[in-house]
C-alpha positions as CSV (number, residue, x, y, z in Angstrom):
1,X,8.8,112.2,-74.2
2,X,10.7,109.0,-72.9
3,X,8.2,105.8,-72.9
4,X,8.2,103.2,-70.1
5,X,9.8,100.3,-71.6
6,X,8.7,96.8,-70.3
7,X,10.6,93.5,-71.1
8,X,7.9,90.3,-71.2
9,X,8.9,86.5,-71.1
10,X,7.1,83.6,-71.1
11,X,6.5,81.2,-67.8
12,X,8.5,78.1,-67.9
13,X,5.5,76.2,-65.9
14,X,3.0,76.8,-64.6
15,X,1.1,75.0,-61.0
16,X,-2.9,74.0,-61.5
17,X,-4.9,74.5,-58.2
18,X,-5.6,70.8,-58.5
19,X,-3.3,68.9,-60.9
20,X,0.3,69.5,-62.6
21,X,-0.3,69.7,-66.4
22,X,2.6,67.9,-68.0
23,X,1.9,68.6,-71.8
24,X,2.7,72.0,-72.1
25,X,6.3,71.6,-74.0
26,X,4.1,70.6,-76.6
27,X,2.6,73.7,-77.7
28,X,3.9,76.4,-80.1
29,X,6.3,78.7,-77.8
30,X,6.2,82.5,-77.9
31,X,9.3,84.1,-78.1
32,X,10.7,86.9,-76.0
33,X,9.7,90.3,-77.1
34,X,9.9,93.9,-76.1
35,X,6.8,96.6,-75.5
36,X,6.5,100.0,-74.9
37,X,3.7,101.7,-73.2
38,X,3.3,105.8,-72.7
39,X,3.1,106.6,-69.4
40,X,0.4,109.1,-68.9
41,X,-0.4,111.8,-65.5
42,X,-4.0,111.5,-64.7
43,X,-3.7,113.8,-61.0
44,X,-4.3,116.5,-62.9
45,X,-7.7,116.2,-63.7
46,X,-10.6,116.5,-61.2
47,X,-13.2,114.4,-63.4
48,X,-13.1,111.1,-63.6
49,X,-11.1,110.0,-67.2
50,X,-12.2,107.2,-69.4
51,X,-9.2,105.3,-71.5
52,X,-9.6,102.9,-74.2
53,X,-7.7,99.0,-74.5
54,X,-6.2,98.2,-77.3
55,X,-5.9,94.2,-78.3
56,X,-2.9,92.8,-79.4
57,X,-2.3,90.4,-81.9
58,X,-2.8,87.2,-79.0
59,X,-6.9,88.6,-78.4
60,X,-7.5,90.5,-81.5
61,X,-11.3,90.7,-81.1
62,X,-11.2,91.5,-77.3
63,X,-12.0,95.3,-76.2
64,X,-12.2,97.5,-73.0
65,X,-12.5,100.6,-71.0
66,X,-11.5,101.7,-68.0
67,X,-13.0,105.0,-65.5
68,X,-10.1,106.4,-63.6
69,X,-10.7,108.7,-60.6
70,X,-7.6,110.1,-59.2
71,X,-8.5,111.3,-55.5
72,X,-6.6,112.5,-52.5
73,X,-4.2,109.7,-51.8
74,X,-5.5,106.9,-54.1
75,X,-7.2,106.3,-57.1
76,X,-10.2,104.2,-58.5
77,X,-10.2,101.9,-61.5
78,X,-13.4,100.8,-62.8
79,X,-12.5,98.1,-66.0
80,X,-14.6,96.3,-68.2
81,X,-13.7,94.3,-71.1
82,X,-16.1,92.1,-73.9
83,X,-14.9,89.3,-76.2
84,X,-12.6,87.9,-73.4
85,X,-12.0,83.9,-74.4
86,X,-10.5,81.1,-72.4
87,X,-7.1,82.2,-71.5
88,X,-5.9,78.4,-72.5
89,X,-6.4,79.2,-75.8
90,X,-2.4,81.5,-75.7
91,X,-1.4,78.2,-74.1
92,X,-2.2,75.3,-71.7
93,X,-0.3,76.8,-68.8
94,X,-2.3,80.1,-69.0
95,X,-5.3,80.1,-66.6
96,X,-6.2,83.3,-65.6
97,X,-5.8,87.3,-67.4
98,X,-4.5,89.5,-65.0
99,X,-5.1,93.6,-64.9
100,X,-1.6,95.3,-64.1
101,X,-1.1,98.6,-63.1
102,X,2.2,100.1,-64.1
103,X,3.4,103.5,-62.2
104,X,5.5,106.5,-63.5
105,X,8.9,104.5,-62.4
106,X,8.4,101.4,-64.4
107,X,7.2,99.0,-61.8
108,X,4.1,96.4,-62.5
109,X,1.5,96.1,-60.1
110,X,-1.1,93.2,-59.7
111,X,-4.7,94.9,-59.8
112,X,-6.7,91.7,-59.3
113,X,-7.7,88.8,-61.5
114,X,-10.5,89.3,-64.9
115,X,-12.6,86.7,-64.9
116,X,-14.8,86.5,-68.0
117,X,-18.1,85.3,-67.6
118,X,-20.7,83.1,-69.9
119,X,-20.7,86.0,-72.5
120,X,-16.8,86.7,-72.5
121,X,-17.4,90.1,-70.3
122,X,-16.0,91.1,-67.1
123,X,-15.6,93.9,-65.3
124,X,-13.0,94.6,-62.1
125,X,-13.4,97.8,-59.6
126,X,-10.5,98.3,-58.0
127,X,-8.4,101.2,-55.1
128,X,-5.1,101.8,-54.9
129,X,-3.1,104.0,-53.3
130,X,-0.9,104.3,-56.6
131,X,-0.2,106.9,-58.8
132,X,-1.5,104.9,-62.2
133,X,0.5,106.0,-65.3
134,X,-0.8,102.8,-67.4
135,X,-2.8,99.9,-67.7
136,X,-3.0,96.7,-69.5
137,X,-4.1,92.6,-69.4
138,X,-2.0,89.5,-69.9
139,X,-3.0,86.0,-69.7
140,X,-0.8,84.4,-66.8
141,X,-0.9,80.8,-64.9
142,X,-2.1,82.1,-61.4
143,X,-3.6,85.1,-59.8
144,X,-1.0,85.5,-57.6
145,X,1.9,86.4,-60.2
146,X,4.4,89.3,-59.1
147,X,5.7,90.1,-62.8
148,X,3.6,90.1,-65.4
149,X,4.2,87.4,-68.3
150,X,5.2,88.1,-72.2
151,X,1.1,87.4,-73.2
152,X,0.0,90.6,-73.1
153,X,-4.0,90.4,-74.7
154,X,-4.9,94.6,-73.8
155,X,-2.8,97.5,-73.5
156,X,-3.8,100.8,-72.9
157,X,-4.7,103.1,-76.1
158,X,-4.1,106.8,-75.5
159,X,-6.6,109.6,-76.0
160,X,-4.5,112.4,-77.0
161,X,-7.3,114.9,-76.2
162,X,-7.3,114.2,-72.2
163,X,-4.1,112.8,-71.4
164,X,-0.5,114.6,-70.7
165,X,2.1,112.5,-71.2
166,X,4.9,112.3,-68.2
167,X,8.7,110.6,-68.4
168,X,9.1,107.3,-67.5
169,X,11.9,104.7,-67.1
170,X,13.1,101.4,-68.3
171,X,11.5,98.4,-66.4
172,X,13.2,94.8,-66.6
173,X,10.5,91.9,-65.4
174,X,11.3,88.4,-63.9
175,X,11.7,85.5,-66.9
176,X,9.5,82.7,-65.3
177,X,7.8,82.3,-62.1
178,X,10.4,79.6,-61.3
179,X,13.5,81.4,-62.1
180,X,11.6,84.4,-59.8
181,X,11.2,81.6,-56.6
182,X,14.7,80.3,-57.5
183,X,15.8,84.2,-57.2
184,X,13.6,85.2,-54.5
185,X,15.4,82.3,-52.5
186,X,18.7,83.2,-53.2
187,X,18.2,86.9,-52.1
188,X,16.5,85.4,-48.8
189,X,19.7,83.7,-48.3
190,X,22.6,85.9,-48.8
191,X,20.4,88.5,-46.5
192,X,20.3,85.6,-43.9
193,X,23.9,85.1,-43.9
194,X,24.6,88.6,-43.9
195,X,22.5,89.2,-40.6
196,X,24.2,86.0,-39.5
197,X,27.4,87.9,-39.4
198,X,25.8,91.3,-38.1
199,X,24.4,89.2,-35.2
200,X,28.1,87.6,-34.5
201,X,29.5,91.4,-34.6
202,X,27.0,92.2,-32.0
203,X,28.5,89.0,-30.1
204,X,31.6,89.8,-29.9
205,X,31.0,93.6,-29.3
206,X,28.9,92.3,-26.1
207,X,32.2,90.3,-24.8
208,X,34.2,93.1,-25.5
209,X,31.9,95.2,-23.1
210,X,31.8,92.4,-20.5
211,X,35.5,92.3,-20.0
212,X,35.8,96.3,-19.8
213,X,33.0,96.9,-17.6
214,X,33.0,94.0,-14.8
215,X,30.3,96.2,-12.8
216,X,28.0,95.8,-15.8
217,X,28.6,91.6,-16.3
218,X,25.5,90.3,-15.6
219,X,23.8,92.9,-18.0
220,X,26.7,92.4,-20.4
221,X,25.7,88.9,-20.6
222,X,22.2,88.7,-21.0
223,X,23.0,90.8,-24.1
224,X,25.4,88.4,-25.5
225,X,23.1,85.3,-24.8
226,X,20.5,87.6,-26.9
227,X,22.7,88.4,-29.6
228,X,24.1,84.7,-29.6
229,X,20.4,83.4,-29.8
230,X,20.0,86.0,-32.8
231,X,22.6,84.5,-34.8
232,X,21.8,80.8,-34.3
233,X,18.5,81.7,-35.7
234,X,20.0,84.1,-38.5
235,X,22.1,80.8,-39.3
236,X,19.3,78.4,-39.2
237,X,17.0,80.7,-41.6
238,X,20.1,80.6,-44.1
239,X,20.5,77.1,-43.7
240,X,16.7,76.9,-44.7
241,X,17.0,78.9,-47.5
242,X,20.3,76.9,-48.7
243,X,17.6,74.1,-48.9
244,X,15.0,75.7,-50.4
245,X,17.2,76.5,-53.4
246,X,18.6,73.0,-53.6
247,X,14.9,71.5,-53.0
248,X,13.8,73.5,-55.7
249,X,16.6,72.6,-58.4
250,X,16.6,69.0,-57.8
251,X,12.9,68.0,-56.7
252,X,11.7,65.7,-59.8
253,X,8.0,66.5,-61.5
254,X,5.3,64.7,-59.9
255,X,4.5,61.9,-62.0
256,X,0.5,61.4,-63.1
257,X,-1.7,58.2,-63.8
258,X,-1.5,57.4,-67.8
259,X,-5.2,57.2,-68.3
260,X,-5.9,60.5,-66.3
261,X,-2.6,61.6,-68.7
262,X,-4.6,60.9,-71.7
263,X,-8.2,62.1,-70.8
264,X,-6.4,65.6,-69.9
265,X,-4.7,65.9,-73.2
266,X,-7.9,64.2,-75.3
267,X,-9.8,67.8,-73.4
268,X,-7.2,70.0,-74.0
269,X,-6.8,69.1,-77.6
270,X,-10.6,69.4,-78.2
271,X,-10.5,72.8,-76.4
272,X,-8.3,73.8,-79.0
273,X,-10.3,72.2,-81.8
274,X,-13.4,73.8,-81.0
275,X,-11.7,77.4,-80.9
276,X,-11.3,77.0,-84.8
277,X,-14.0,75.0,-85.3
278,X,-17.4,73.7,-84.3
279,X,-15.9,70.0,-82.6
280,X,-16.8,67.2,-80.6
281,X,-15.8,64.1,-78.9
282,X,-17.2,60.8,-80.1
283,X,-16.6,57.4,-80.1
284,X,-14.0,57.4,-83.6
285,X,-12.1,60.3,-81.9
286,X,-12.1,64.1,-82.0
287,X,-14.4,65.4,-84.7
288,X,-13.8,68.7,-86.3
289,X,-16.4,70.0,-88.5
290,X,-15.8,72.5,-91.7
291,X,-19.5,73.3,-93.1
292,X,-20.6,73.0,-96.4
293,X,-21.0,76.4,-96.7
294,X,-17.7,77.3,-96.4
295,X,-16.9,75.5,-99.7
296,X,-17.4,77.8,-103.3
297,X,-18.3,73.9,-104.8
298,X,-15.2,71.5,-104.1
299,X,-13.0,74.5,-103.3
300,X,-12.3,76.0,-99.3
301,X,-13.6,79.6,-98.9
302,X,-10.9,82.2,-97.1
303,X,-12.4,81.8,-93.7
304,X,-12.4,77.9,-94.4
305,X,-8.3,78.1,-95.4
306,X,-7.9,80.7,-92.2
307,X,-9.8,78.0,-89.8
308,X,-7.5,75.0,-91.2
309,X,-4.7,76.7,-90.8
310,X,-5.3,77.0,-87.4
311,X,-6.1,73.5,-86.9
312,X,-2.9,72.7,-88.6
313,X,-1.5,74.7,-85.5
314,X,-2.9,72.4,-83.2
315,X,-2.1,69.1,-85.3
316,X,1.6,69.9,-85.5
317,X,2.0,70.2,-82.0
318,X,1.1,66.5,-81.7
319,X,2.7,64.5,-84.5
320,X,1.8,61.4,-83.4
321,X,-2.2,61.7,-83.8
322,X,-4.1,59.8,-86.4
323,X,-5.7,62.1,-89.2
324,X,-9.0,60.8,-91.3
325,X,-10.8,63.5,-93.2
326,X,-14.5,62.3,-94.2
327,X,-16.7,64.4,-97.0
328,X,-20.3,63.7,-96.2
329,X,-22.6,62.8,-98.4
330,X,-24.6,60.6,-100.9
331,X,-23.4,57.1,-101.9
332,X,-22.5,56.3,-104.6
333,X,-20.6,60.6,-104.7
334,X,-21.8,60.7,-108.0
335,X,-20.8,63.9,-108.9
336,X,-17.3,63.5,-106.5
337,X,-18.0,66.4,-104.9
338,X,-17.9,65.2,-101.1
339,X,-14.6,63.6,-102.1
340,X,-13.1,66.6,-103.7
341,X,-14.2,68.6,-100.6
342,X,-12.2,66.5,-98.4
343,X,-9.4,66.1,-100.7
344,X,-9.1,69.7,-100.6
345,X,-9.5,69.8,-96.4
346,X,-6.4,67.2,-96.9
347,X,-4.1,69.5,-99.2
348,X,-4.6,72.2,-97.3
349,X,-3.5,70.9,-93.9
350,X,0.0,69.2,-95.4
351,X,0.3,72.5,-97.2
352,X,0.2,74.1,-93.6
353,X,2.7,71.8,-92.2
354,X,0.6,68.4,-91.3
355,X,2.8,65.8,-92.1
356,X,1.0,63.7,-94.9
357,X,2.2,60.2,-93.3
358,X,0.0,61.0,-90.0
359,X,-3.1,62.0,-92.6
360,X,-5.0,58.7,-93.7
361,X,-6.1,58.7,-97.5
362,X,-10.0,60.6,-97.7
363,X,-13.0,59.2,-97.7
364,X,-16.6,59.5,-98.3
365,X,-19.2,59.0,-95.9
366,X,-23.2,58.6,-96.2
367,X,-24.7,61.3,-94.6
368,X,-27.7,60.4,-92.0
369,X,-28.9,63.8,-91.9
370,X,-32.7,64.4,-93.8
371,X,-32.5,65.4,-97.1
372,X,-33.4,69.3,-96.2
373,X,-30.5,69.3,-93.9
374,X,-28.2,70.8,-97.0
375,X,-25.4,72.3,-95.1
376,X,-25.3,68.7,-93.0
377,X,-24.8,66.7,-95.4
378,X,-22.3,68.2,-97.4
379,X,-20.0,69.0,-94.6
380,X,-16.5,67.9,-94.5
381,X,-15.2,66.2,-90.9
382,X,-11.7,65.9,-89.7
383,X,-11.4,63.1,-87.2
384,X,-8.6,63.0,-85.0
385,X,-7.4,60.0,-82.7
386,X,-4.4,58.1,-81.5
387,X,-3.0,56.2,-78.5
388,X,-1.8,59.7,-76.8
389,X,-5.4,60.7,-76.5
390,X,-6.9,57.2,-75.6
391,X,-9.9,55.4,-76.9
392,X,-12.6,56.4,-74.6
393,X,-14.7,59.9,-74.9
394,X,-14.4,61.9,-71.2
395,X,-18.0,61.8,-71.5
396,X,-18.1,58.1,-71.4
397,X,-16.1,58.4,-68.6
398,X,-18.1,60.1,-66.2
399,X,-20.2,57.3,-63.8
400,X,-24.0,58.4,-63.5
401,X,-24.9,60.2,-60.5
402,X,-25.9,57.6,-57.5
403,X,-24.2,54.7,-59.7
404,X,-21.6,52.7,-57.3
């Protein structure tokens, strides 16, 4: 058995529908890898066959199935998946997960856009005149991608008991949707300029016949103004494609306001925040909440160590934010445990990379919470701010409606 080998990269940009996002250098990239997937013959069963999705390592706790019916001349794909996050949380640039359908000779096809809903389920019915030999999801920056992208969340798991294995072949995909335009343009042109010189062969073969045949001149030349017309506009659509290549090496990134700058990246990094973390926005800056709970007295529980190490993967990526860790609760600390509790927070980020410079000293603040609030006031908050994400919460931002 020979599996069909697919080679994933990672987008270099990616377009919003409304905005450019500018920021994405700044996150963690994932480097080139390699995947396999079996190829699998489902024609040969009449019933309709049910395969598993296996997460990868990028959506560990998503799952899925799929109902394939193969029928005369196409076949119908019935998906559903659960535990599906935002796809910004692989990366800014991803906005979308993607079902692909991959057939016996290696090629990916684009099945249609998953959309999670409130609950992180979705489901996709789909017909296609393909013969399916595997499935799987990846997170990409649009819906209308050609090649799938390196972030591969769901792959297909096999079920020895009901599938029969078939050969496949090795598949190469694009790097980046903007080495694919760049590409695509390229092939447009050299395809122009050859039918540019087809269309002056034809030319010259209709002057030819004009000279030979003077009974058949005024036919002769109608087909030579024809075949002249043909390659002016052959050279004309190579000329175009010349420029589209050039347009799209040199044209500079659209440049955006500094303040809308700022609100984007003050969402963005609380997006991120709030997938380790219960977070929010206030007035002091981003506020990142580890519960008392998760503390065995002044020390940080596993899952508390696993969730900080995960904010220090956010932190890193911008070096030039403000760090204040606050322990919460009584003053005067008389037993120091609110202070040891964020002293801890604090030694755990810089041993996860945090430079200590950006990480103000810790401190201990009164908790306002009633006394049978326990878990509240013995919580430990990690407040983040800085000039890059402005001074103003995006809530206080938004004007009230009917407000001029």
């Amino acid at each position: 058995m020979r599996m069909l080998s697919t080679r994933l990269a990672l987008p270099f940009w990616a377009m919003k529908t409304f905005f450019v996002l500018l920021i994405s250098s700044a996150l963690p990239a994932i480097s080139q890898v390699e995947r396999s997937i079996a190829a699998t013959d489902y024609t040969y069963r009449s019933e309709p066959t049910l395969i598993d999705f296996r997460a990868t390592a990028l959506l560990p706790k998503a799952k899925g199935e799929a109902l394939l019916q193969a029928k005369q001349g196409r076949t119908e794909i019935d998906a559903a998946f659960q535990n599906l996050t935002a796809p910004r949380h692989v990366g800014l640039e991803y906005l979308t997960y993607i079902l692909w359908a991959l057939t016996p000779d290696g090629k990916p096809h684009n099945m249609g856009e998953v959309v999670p809903g409130a609950l992180k389920r979705a489901t996709l019915h789909v017909t296609t005149d393909l013969h399916v030999s595997a499935l799987m999801v990846t997170a990409e920056p649009y819906a209308a991608v050609r090649q799938p992208g390196q972030a591969v969340m769901l792959e297909k798991a096999a079920r020895p008991a009901i599938e029969r294995k078939v050969e496949g072949v090795e598949g190469q995909h694009e790097v980046s949707p903007r080495e694919a335009a760049l590409a695509q343009a390229q092939a447009d042109a050299a395809e122009a300029r050859k039918a540019a010189v087809r269309a002056e062969l034809e030319a010259l073969k209709a002057r030819a016949a004009a000279q030979a045949a003077q009974a058949q001149v005024e036919a002769e030349r109608a087909a030579r103004q024809k075949a002249e017309a043909e390659a002016k506009a052959a050279r004309e659509r190579a000329e175009q494609a010349e420029s589209r290549i050039s347009a799209a090496v040199t044209a500079p990134e659209p440049e955006q306001d500094d303040g809308a700058r700022k609100t984007e990246l003050r969402l963005d990094v609380l997006e991120l925040l709030n997938a380790c973390v219960p977070s929010r926005d206030t007035t002091r800056g981003l506020a990142a909440t580890i519960a008392g709970w998760k503390f065995a007295g002044a020390k940080p529980s596993q899952r508390a160590l696993r969730e900080l190490a995960q904010i220090a993967d956010v932190l890193k990526a911008h070096p030039d934010l403000h760090i204040f860790i606050e322990g919460h609760g009584a003053i005067p600390d008389s037993t120091g445990l609110a202070h040891q509790r964020a002293e801890a927070v604090r030694e755990a980020l810089i041993r996860r990379g945090v430079s200590s410079n950006a990480i103000a000293p810790s401190g201990v603040v009164k908790s306002t919470h009633p006394a049978s609030d326990r878990e509240e006031n013995q919580q430990v908050e990690i407040v983040v701010s800085g000039d890059a994400l402005g001074n103003i919460p995006f809530w206080a931002q938004i004007s009230p409606v009917g407000s001029r």
